[in-house]
C-alpha positions in Angstrom: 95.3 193.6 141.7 93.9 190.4 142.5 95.7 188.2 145.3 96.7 184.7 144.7 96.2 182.0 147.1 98.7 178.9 147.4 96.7 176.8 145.1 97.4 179.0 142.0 93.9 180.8 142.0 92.6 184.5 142.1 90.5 185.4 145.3 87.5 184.6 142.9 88.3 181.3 142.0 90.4 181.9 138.1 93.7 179.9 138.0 96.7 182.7 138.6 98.5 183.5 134.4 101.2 181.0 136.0 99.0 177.9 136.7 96.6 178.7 133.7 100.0 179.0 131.1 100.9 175.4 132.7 97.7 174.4 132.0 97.7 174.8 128.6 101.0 173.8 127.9 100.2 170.8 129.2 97.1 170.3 127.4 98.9 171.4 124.0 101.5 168.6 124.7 98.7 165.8 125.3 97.3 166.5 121.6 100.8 166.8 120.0 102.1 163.8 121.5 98.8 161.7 120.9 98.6 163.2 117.3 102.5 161.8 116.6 101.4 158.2 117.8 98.3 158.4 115.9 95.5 159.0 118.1 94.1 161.9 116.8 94.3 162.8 113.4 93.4 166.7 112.7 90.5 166.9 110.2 90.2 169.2 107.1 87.7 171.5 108.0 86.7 173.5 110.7 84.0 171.6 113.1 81.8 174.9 113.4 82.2 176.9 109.8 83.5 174.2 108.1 86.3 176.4 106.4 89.2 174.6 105.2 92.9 175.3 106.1 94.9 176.1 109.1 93.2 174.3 112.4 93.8 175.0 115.4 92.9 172.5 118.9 89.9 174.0 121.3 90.0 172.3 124.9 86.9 172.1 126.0 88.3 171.6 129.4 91.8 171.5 130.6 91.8 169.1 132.7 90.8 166.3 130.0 93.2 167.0 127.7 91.9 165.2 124.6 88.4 166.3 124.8 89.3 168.9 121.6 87.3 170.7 118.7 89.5 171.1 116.0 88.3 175.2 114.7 89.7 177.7 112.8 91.9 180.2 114.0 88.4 182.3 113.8 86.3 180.2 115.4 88.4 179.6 118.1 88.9 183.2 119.2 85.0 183.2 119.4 84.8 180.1 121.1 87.4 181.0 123.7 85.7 184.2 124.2 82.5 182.7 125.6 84.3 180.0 128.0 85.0 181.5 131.5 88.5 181.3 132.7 89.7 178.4 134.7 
Protein backbone atom coordinates (compact mmCIF):
# COMPACT_ATOMS: atom_id res chain seq x y z
CA UNK A 1 0.00 0.00 0.00
CA UNK A 2 1.14 3.16 -1.09
CA UNK A 3 1.61 6.11 1.62
CA UNK A 4 0.18 9.42 1.12
CA UNK A 5 1.90 12.61 1.77
CA UNK A 6 -0.02 15.80 3.09
CA UNK A 7 -0.39 17.21 -0.30
CA UNK A 8 -2.76 14.42 -1.47
CA UNK A 9 -0.18 12.45 -3.53
CA UNK A 10 1.25 8.75 -3.58
CA UNK A 11 5.05 8.43 -2.64
CA UNK A 12 5.48 8.41 -6.56
CA UNK A 13 3.92 11.47 -7.31
CA UNK A 14 -0.21 10.19 -8.41
CA UNK A 15 -2.84 12.33 -6.61
CA UNK A 16 -4.36 10.07 -3.49
CA UNK A 17 -8.39 8.50 -4.98
CA UNK A 18 -9.47 11.51 -2.52
CA UNK A 19 -7.74 14.52 -4.19
CA UNK A 20 -8.06 12.82 -7.77
CA UNK A 21 -12.23 12.21 -7.15
CA UNK A 22 -12.13 16.19 -6.16
CA UNK A 23 -10.48 16.69 -9.09
CA UNK A 24 -12.74 15.54 -11.33
CA UNK A 25 -15.65 16.65 -9.75
CA UNK A 26 -14.55 19.83 -10.05
CA UNK A 27 -13.64 19.58 -13.56
CA UNK A 28 -17.16 17.92 -14.40
CA UNK A 29 -18.81 21.04 -12.73
CA UNK A 30 -16.65 23.65 -14.79
CA UNK A 31 -18.15 22.04 -18.13
CA UNK A 32 -21.70 21.62 -16.82
CA UNK A 33 -21.92 25.00 -15.53
CA UNK A 34 -20.22 26.71 -18.66
CA UNK A 35 -22.39 24.41 -20.88
CA UNK A 36 -25.76 25.90 -18.99
CA UNK A 37 -24.53 29.57 -19.76
CA UNK A 38 -23.60 28.69 -23.13
CA UNK A 39 -20.02 28.43 -23.46
CA UNK A 40 -19.63 25.19 -24.70
CA UNK A 41 -22.03 23.55 -26.69
CA UNK A 42 -21.49 19.58 -26.99
CA UNK A 43 -21.11 18.58 -30.65
CA UNK A 44 -22.92 15.63 -32.50
CA UNK A 45 -20.25 13.33 -33.15
CA UNK A 46 -17.44 11.92 -31.56
CA UNK A 47 -14.05 14.07 -32.24
CA UNK A 48 -12.01 10.78 -32.79
CA UNK A 49 -14.54 8.06 -34.55
CA UNK A 50 -16.85 10.43 -35.38
CA UNK A 51 -19.87 8.19 -34.08
CA UNK A 52 -22.94 9.89 -33.30
CA UNK A 53 -24.87 9.73 -29.98
CA UNK A 54 -24.13 9.79 -26.35
CA UNK A 55 -20.83 12.11 -25.71
CA UNK A 56 -19.11 12.11 -23.01
CA UNK A 57 -16.30 15.29 -21.80
CA UNK A 58 -12.31 14.12 -21.99
CA UNK A 59 -10.10 16.57 -19.80
CA UNK A 60 -7.12 16.71 -21.16
CA UNK A 61 -5.84 18.06 -18.02
CA UNK A 62 -7.49 18.69 -14.82
CA UNK A 63 -6.29 21.53 -13.83
CA UNK A 64 -7.68 23.54 -17.04
CA UNK A 65 -10.92 22.61 -16.72
CA UNK A 66 -12.35 23.58 -20.20
CA UNK A 67 -9.59 22.17 -22.28
CA UNK A 68 -12.16 19.04 -23.25
CA UNK A 69 -12.62 16.52 -26.23
CA UNK A 70 -16.01 15.65 -26.52
CA UNK A 71 -15.66 11.31 -27.26
CA UNK A 72 -17.76 8.54 -27.08
CA UNK A 73 -18.17 6.59 -24.24
CA UNK A 74 -15.65 4.23 -26.33
CA UNK A 75 -13.23 6.47 -27.14
CA UNK A 76 -12.91 7.83 -23.92
CA UNK A 77 -12.17 4.63 -22.11
CA UNK A 78 -9.26 4.34 -24.67
CA UNK A 79 -8.25 7.75 -24.29
CA UNK A 80 -8.23 7.64 -20.52
CA UNK A 81 -6.33 4.46 -20.65
CA UNK A 82 -3.17 6.00 -22.31
CA UNK A 83 -3.12 9.35 -19.93
CA UNK A 84 -1.02 8.66 -16.75
CA UNK A 85 -2.68 9.41 -13.49
CA UNK A 86 -2.42 12.77 -12.00
Amino acid sequence: MEKKNLAGLTRNGHASGNARSAKVHNAQQRVHDAMNRGEIKKPSKCSRCGKSGKLEASHNSYSDRLNITWLCPSCHRKDNKKKPKS
